[in-house]
C-alpha positions in Angstrom: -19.1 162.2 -249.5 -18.8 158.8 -250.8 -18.0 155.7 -247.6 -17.3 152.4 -249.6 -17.9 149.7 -247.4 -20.3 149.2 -244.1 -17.8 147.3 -241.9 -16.9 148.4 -238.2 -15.0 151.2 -240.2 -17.3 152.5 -242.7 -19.8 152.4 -240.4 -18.7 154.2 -238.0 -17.2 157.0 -240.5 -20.2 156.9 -242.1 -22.5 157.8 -238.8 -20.2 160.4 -237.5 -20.3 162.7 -240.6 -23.9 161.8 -241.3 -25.0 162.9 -238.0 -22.9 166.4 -238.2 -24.9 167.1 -241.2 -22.6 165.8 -244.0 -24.6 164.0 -247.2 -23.3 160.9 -247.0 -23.4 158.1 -249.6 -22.3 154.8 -248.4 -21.9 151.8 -250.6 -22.0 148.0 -249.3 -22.2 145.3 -252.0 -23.9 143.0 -249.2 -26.7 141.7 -250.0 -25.7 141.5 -253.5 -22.7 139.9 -253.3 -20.9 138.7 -249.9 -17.4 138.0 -249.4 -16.1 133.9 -248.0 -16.1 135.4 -244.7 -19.7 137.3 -244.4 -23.1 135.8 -244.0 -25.4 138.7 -242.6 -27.0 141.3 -244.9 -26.3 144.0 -241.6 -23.6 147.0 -241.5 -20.8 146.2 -239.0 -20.7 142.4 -239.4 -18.2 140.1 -236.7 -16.6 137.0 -238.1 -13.4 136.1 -236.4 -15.2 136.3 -232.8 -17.4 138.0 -231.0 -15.0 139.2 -228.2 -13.7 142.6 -228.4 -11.1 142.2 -226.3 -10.2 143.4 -222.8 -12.1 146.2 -221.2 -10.1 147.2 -218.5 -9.1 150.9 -219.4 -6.2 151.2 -216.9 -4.3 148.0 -217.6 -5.0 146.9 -221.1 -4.4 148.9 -224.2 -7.6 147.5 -226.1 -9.4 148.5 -223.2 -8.2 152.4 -223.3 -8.4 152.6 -226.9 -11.9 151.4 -226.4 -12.5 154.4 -223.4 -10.8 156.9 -225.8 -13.4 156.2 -229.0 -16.4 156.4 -226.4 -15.4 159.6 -225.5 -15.2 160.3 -229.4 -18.7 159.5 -229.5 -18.0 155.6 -231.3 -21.1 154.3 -232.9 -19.7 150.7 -232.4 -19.3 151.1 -228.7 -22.7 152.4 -228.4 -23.5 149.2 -230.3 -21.2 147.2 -228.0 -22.5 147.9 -224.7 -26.2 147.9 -225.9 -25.8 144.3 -227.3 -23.0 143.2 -224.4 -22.4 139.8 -223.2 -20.5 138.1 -220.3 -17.1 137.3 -220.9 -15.1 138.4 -217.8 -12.7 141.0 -217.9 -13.7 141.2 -222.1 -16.2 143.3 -223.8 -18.1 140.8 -225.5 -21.3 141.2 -227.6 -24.4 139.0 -229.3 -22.9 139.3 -233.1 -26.8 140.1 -234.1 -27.9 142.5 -232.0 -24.9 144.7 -232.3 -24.8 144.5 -236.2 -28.5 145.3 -236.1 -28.0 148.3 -233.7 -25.0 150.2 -235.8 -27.5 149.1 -239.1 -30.8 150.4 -237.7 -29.0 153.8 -236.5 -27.2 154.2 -240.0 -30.1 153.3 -241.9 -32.6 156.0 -240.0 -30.3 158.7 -240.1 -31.7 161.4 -243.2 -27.9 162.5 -244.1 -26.9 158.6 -245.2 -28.4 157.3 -248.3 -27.6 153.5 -248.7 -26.2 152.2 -252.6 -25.9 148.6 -252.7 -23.7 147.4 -255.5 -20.2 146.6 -255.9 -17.3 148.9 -256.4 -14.5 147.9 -259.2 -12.2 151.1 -259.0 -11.2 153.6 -257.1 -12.8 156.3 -256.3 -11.2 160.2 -256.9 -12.3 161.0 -253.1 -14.3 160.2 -250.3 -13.6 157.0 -248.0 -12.6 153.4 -248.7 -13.0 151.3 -246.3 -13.9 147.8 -247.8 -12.0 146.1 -245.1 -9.2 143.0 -245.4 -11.9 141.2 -247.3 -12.0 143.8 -250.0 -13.7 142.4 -253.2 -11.4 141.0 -256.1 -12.0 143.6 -258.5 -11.4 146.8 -256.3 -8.3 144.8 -254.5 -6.7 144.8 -258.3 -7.6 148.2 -258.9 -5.8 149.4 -255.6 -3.1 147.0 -255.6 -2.2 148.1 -259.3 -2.5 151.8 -257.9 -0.6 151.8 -254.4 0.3 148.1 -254.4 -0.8 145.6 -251.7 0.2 143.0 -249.1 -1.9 140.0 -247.9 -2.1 137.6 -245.0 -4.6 134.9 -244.2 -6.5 134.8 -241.2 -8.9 132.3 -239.8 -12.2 132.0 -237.5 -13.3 129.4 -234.8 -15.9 126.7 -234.6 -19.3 127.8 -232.7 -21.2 124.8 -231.1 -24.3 124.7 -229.6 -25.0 125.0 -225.9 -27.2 122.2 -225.5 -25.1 119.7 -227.5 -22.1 120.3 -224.3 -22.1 117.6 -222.0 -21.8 120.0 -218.9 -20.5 116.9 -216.6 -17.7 117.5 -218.5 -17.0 121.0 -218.0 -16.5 123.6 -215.1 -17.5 127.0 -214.4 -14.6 129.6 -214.0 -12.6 132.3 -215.4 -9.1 132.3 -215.2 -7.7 133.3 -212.0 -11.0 134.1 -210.9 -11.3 137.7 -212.7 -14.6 137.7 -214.1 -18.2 136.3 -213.1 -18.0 132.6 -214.4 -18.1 133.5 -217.9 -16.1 130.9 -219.3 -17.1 126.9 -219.5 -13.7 125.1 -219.2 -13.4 121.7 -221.1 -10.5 119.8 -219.0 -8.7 116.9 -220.8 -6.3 114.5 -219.0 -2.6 114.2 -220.2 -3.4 111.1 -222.2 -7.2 113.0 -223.8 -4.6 116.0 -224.9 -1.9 113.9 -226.1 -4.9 112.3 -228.6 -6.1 115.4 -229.6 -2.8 116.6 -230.6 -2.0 113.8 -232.4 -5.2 113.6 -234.6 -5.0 117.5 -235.1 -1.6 117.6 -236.4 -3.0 114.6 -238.8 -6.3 116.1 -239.8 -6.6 116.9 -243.5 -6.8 121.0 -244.0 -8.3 122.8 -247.0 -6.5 123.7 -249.9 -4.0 126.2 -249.7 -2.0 127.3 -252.4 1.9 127.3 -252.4 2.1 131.3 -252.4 -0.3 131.1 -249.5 1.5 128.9 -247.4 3.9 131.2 -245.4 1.0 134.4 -244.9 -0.9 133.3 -241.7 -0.8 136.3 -239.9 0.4 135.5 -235.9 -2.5 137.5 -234.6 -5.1 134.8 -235.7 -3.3 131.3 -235.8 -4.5 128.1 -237.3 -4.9 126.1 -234.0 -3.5 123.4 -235.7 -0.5 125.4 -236.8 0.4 126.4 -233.6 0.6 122.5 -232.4 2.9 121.9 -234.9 5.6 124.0 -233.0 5.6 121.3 -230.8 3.3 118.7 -228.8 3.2 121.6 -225.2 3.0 124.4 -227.3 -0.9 124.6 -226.8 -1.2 123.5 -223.1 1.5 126.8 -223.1 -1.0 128.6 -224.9 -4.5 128.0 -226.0 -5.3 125.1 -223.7 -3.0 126.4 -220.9 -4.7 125.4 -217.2 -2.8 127.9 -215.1 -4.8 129.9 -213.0 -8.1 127.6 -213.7 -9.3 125.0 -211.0 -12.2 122.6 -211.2 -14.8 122.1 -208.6 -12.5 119.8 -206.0 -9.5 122.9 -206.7 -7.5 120.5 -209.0 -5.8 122.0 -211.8 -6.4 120.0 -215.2 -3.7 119.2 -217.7 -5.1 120.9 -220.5 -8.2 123.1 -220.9 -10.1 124.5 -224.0 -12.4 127.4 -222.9 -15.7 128.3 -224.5 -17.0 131.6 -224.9 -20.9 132.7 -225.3 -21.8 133.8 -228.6 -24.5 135.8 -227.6 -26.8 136.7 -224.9 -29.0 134.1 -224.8 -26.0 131.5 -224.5 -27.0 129.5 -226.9 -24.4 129.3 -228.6 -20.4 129.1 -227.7 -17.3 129.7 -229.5 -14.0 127.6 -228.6 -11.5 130.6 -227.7 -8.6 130.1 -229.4 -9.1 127.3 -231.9 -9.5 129.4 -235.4 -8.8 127.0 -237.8 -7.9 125.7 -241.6 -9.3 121.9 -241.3 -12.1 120.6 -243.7 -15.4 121.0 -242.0 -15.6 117.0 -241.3 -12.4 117.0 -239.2 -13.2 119.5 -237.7 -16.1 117.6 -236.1 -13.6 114.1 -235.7 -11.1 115.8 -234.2 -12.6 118.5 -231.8 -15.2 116.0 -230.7 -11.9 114.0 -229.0 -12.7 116.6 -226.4 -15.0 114.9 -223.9 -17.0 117.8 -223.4 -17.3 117.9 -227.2 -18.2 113.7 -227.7 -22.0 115.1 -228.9 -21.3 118.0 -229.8 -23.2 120.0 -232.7 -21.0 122.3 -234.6 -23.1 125.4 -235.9 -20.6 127.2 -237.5 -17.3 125.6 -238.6 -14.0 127.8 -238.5 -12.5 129.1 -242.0 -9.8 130.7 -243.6 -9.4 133.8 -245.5 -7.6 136.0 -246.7 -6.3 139.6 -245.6 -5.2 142.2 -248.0 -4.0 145.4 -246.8 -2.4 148.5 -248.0 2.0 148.4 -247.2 0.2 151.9 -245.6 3.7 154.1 -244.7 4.2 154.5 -248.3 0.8 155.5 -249.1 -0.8 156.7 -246.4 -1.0 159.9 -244.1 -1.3 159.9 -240.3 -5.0 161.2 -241.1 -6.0 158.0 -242.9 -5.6 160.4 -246.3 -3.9 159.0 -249.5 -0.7 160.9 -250.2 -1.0 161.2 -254.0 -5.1 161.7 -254.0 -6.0 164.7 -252.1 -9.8 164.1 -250.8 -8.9 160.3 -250.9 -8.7 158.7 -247.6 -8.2 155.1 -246.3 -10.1 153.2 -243.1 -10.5 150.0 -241.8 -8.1 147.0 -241.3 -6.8 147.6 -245.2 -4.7 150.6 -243.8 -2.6 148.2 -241.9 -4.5 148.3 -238.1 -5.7 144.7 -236.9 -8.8 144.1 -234.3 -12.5 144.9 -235.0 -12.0 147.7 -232.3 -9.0 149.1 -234.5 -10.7 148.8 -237.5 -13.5 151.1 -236.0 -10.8 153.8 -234.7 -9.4 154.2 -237.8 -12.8 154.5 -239.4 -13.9 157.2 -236.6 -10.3 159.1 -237.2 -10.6 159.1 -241.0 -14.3 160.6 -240.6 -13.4 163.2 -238.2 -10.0 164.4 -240.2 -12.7 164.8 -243.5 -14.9 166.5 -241.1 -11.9 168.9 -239.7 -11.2 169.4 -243.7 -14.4 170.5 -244.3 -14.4 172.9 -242.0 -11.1 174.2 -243.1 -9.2 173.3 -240.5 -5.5 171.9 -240.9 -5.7 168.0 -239.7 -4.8 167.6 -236.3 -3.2 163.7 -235.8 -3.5 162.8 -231.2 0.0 162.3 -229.9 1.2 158.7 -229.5 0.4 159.4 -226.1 -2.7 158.0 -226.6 -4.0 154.7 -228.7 -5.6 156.1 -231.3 -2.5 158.3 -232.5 0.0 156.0 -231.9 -2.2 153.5 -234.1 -2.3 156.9 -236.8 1.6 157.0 -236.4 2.4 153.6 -237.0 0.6 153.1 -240.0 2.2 156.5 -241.5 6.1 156.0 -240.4 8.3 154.5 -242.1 9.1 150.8 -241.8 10.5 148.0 -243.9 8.7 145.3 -242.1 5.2 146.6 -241.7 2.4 144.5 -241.0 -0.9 145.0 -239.6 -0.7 146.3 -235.9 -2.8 145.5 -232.9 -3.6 148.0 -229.9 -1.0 147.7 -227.6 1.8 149.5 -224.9 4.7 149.1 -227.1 3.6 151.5 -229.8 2.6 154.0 -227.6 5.1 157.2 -226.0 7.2 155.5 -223.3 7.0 156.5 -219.7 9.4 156.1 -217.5 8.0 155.2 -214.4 8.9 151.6 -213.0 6.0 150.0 -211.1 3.9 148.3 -214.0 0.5 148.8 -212.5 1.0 152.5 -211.7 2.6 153.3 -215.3 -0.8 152.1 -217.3 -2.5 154.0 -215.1 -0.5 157.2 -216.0 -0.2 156.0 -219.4 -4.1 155.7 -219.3 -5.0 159.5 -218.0 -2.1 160.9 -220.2 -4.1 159.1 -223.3 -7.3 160.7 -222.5 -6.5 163.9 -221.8 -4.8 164.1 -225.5 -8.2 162.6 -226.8 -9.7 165.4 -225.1 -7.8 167.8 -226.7 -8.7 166.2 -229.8 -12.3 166.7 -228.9 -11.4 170.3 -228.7 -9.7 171.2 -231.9 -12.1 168.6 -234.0 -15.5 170.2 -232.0 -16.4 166.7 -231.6 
């Protein structure tokens, strides 16, 4: 079985077969050749952030679909907890520690042979899962097969601890949920006003016309956002509500930073993913007082997202309609998030394995996360574009108090998953 690709995706599809038994070749062009976006020569690399979104299994869908692949047996969540940082109510890991982790267990596992090279066509069967980053030559060969769609998405700067002037900063997580996880940088309505104003004049990097109009919602440009109008951020990333400083004042305007990993060393700025040359990025973020000195160790880029239009050529079990043995994974069939990108790796891997074992695929009920996510990149839908994990593309439910609906939404999710388990022997 040939896996092309050692993303969250490939990874994961990779391990589950390899582990059951199943000869397993996967390909990664890394270290050979990296994409704009990658850096590490490790499996399961994280780009856009480190967070992996809520955790909270009875009140966010993120956080069930995560509950759901743990009780599939997810290599990434293993990963995830193993290399877990604080962030609050969010699942949030040390980028190295859980790359390493899914890398180590892949690599010593005697059913997975590694082939590092690049992959220019298609393949007759087995798994693609090159991810949105999918390399130039194997992007033409399935666009001129199944055709393709793009968007561009963009990453955040990471500064370094020491280089925040803590006097400037408080400790606290929005409306108190959490353990402190969060350093909050508060600006004063004249300090926000500034920023604004310099980010809205701050010289981006070249985009070209056609590119112009693809940023996908789910990851934008900071300084995009401000350009919908001077409150738009203090409405959104830099919002204060529910925050309160030492003396219980509210500021006008906060930007929150995130560890990076465990050793907090490093923090992201939540929110601020970005298209700006490198050097304004240091002008204009340093307006932030807690920022003045600060040392930027990874500027934010752009880049761009291809993905499969995936109800015209894709089945509910990740397989390619016109290829039998062909089968699709990762955030190129149309999912968004890291931890969807894994699901649909994990779902593609156990459909093969049902096929193998001569059993008739078996797709969960939108009931639960993992096949509504299946559905929706499957039905039909003129204006298709990549889908997070969330309530509205689950089965509704009609019972009216919010907080007691998730939590029937939740138990009706995993006991479907545990059906699953049952047909797939999982």
């Amino acid at each position: 079985m040939k896996i092309i690709g050692a993303g969250l995706a490939g990874s994961e599809a990779a391990y589950f077969l390899g582990s059951r038994g199943v000869d397993v070749e996967l390909i990664e062009m890394k270290p050979k050749k990296f994409t704009p976006a990658h850096e590490s020569e490790n499996f399961a690399e994280l780009v856009c952030s480190n967070s992996l979104k809520s955790d909270d299994v009875y009140g966010n869908a993120c956080g069930l679909l995560k509950e759901e692949l743990r009780r599939l047996g997810s290599l990434t969540m293993r990963a995830a907890e193993i290399s877990r940082v604080p962030a609050g109510g969010a699942l949030a890991v040390d980028r190295e520690k859980f790359s390493a982790y899914v890398t180590e267990n892949i690599r010593a596992c005697k059913h997975i042979t590694v082939t590092c090279g690049e992959v220019c066509t298609l393949p007759q069967t087995g798994i693609v899962a090159t991810g949105p980053l999918t390399s130039d030559a194997l992007m033409q060969d399935i666009g001129e097969t199944f055709g393709s769609q793009h968007f561009f998405d963009a990453s955040a700067p990471i500064v370094s601890a020491e280089s925040i002037d803590m006097a400037q900063t408080f400790t606290a997580d929005r409306y108190g949920n959490g353990t402190g996880d969060y350093l909050n940088c508060p600006l004063t309505k004249e300090e926000y006003e500034l920023f604004v104003r310099e980010l809205l004049g701050a010289e981006r990097a070249k985009l070209h016309s056609f590119e112009k109009n693809e940023i996908f919602e789910g990851c934008m440009p900071v300084e995009v956002m401000a350009a919908r109008g001077k409150d738009t951020l203090r409405f959104g990333t830099f919002k204060p509500v529910g925050l309160f400083d030492g003396a219980g004042n509210r500021p006008y305007a906060v930007l929150q930073l995130r560890k990076e990993n465990a050793e907090g060393t490093m923090y992201g700025l939540v929110g601020c993913q970005t298209n700006l040359k490198f050097g304004e990025q240091k002008r204009v973020f340093s307006l932030i007082p807690a920022l003045r000195n600060a040392e930027f160790l990874r500027y934010g880029v752009m880049h761009r997202n291809s993905y499969l239009r995936g109800p015209d050529v894709l089945n509910a079990d990740f397989s390619v309609k016109t290829r039998r043995g062909l089968y699709f994974a990762g955030q190129i069939t149309g999912v968004e998030g890291y931890v969807e990108s894994a699901a649909s790796g994990l779902l593609a891997a156990i459909h093969v394995w049902n096929a193998l074992n001569g059993r008739e695929p078996y797709i969960p009920e939108d009931t639960s996360v993992c096949g509504a996510l299946s559905r929706y990149i499957a039905t039909p839908n003129r204006h298709f574009e990549p889908m997070n994990a969330n309530y509205g593309i689950l089965r509704p439910l009609d019972v009216r108090d919010k907080r007691e609906k998730r939590r029937q939404m939740a138990e009706r999710a995993l006991a479907e998953i545990e059906n699953f388990k049952v047909y797939s022997q999982v």
